[in-house]
C-alpha positions in Angstrom: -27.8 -39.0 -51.2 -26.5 -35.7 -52.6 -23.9 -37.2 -55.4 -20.3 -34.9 -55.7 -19.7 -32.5 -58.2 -15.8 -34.1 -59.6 -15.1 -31.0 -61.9 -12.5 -28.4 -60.2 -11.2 -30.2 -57.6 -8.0 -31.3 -57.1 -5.7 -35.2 -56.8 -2.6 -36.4 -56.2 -0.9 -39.3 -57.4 2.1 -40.7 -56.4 4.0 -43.2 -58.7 1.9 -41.8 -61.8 4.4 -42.6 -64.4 2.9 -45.9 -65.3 0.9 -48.8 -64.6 -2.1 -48.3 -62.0 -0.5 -45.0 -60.8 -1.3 -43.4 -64.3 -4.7 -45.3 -64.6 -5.9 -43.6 -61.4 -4.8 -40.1 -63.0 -6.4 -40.7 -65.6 -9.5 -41.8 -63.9 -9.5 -38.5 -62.0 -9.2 -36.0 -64.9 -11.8 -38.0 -67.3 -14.1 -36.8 -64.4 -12.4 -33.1 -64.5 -10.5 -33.5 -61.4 -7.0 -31.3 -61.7 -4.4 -33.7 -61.1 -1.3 -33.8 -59.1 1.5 -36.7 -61.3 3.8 -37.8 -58.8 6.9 -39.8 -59.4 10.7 -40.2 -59.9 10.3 -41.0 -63.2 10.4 -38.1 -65.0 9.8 -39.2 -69.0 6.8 -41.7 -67.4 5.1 -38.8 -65.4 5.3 -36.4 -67.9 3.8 -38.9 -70.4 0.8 -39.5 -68.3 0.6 -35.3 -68.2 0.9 -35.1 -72.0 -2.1 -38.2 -72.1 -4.5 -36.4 -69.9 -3.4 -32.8 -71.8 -4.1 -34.9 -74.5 -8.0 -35.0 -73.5 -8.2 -32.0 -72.2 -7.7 -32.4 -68.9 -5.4 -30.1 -66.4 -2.7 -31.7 -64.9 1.1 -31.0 -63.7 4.4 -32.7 -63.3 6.6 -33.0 -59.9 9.7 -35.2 -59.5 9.3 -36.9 -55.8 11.3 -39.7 -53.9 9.0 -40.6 -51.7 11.9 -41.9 -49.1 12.8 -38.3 -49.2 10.6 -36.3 -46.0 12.0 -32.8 -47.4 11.1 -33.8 -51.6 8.0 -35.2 -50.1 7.2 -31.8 -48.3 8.1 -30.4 -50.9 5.9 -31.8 -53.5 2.6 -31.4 -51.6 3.4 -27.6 -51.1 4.2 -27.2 -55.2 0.4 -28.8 -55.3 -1.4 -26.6 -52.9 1.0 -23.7 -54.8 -0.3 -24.9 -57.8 -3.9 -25.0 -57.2 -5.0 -24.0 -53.3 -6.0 -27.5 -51.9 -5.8 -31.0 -52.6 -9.0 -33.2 -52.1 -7.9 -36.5 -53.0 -5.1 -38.7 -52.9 -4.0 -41.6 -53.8 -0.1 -43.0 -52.7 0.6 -45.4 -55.0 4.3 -45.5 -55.1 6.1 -48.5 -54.3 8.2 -51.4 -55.2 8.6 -55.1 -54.7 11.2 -57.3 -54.4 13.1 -58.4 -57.4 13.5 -62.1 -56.6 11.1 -64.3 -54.5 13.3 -65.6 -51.7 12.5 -67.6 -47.9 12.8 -64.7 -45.2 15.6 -66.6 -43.5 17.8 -65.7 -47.2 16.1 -62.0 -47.5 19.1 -59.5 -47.6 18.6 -56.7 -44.9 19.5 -53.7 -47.8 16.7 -55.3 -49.8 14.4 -55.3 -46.6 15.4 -51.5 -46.2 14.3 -50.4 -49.7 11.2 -51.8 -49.7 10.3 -50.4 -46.2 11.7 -47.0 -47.2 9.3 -46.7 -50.2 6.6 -49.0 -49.6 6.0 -48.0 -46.0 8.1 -44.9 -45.1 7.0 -43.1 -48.2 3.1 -44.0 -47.5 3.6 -42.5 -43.7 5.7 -39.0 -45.1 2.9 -38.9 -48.1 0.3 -39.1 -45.4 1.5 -36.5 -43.1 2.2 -34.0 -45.0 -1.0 -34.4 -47.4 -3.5 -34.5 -43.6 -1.5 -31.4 -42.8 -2.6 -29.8 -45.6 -6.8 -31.6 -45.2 -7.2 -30.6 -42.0 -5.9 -27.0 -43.0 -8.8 -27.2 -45.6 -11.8 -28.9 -44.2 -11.4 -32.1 -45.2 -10.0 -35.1 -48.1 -9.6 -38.6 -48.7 -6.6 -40.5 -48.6 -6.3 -44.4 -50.6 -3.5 -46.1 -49.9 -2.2 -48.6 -52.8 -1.6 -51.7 -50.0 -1.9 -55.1 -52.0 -3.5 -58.4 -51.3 -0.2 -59.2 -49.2 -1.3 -56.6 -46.7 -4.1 -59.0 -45.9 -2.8 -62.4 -46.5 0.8 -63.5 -47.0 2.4 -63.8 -50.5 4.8 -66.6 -50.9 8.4 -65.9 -51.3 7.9 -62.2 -50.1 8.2 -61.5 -46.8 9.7 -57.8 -46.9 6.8 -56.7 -49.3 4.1 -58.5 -47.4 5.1 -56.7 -44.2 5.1 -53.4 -46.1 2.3 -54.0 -47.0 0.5 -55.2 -43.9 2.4 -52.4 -42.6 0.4 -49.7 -45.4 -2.7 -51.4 -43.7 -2.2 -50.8 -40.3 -1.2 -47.1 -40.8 -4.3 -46.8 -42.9 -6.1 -47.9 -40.5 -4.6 -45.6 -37.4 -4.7 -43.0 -39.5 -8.3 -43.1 -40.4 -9.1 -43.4 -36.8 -6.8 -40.5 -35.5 -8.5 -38.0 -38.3 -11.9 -38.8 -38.8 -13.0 -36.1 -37.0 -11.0 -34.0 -39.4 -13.1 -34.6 -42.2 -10.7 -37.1 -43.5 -11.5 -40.4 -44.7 -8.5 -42.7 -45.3 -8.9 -46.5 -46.6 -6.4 -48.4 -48.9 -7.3 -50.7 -52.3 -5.7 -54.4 -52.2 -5.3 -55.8 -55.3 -3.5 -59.3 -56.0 -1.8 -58.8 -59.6 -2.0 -56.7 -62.2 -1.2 -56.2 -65.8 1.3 -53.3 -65.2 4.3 -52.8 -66.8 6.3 -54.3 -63.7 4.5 -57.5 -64.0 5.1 -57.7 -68.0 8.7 -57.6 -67.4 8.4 -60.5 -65.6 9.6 -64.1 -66.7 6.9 -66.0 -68.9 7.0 -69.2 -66.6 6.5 -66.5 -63.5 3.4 -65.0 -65.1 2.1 -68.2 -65.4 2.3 -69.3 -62.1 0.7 -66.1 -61.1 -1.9 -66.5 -63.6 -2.5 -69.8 -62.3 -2.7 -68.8 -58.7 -6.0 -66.6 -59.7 -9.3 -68.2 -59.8 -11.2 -65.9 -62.0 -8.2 -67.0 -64.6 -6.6 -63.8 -65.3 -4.7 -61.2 -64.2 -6.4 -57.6 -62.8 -6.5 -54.2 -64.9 -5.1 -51.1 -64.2 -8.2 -49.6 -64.7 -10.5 -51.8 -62.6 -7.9 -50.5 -59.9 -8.4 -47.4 -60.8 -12.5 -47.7 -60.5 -11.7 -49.2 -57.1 -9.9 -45.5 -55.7 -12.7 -43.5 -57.6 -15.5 -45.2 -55.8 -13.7 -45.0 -52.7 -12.9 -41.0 -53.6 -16.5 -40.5 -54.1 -19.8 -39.7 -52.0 -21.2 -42.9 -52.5 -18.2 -44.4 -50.3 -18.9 -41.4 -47.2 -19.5 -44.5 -44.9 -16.1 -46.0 -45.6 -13.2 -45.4 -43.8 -9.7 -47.5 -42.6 -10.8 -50.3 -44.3 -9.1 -52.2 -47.6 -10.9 -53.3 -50.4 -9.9 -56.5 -51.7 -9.5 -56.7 -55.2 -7.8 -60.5 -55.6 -9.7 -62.3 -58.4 -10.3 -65.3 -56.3 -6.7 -65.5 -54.9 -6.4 -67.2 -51.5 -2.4 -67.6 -50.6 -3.1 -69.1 -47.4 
């Protein structure tokens, strides 16, 4: 199998300010990929341009609320502007709910935020960035879903239909497009040491901890490795699927 060349082509990722959305970015411009940092946090985004800068990698900065169809439009037009083409991507915004809670006790706002980024955002990202593939040739799409668009997580039943939600439109997706030259597939991780999580309660980590087999919590970076292999040649077979990466967690 003829292995791809990484150098000179170009990524996008969305909610690159931190956590696993700036470990993919940097994952794609330590193997010279050009890359596209996408958020609407604007100190955390152009941090993770100044770090891969930094290493002398290429990379640029735009503001985006993903909710938004016109900012999201918007955004993948300042990429191709920028640089001609976008050949990988990787929509990794989102959010989860601040508070576990029943679904009978789930406030309907709450249920609207998380569906607007989590879900919405994932479908304008999408459209726009297969707009521009199919234009070009070709691309691959990962989705960030989450181990609750597989199984259910406890106390979360807004994010866990999100995110069940990310996996079916994966999966559509993929199928509508494949003859397109696009592959689309989505990365399901149970938790990770992000910042999000470390802002968490102590007793609440815990319990996570404690609900993972393999006795600790995920990396950014094995994330990361996760949407690089599924970016790559080696993963040409692949496409609407979701690869699990849950450290032994079962929640049902």
């Amino acid at each position: 199998m003829k292995i791809m060349t990484w150098s000179g082509n170009v990524a996008l990722v969305t909610g690159a300010a931190s956590g696993i959305g700036r470990a993919v970015a940097l994952a794609f411009a330590g193997e010279g990929v050009r890359v596209a940092v996408v958020d609407i946090n604007t100190d955390g985004g152009q941090e993770t341009v100044r770090q891969i800068e930094r290493a002398g990698g290429e990379s640029v900065f735009l503001k985006c609320d993903v909710r938004r169809e016109d900012e999201t439009q918007a955004m993948i037009e300042g990429v191709v502007k920028e640089w001609g083409r976008i050949d990988y991507a990787c929509n990794n915004a989102g959010i989860h709910n601040d508070l576990p809670g029943v679904m009978a006790e789930v406030d309907q706002d709450l249920w609207n935020r998380i569906m607007a980024v989590n879900l919405t955002g994932v479908f304008l990202c999408m459209k726009y960035e297969i707009l521009q593939m199919v234009k070009q040739g070709g691309g691959v799409i990962v989705n960030m879903a989450s181990i609750a668009g597989l199984i259910a997580e406890p106390g979360s039943s807004a994010y866990t239909a999100s995110k069940h939600g990310v996996m079916g439109l994966t999966k559509a997706a993929a199928l509508d497009h494949i003859s397109d030259g696009i592959r689309i597939n989505a990365v399901c991780p149970a938790c990770i040491d992000t910042p999000m999580l470390a802002s968490a309660p102590e007793e609440v980590r815990q319990y996570l901890k404690s609900l993972h087999p393999i006795g600790r919590f995920g990396e950014p970076e094995e994330v990361a490795g996760s949407v690089m292999w599924l970016c790559s040649d080696l993963a040409g077979f692949a496409t609407g699927t979701g690869v699990a990466l849950n450290g032994g967690v079962l929640f049902n």
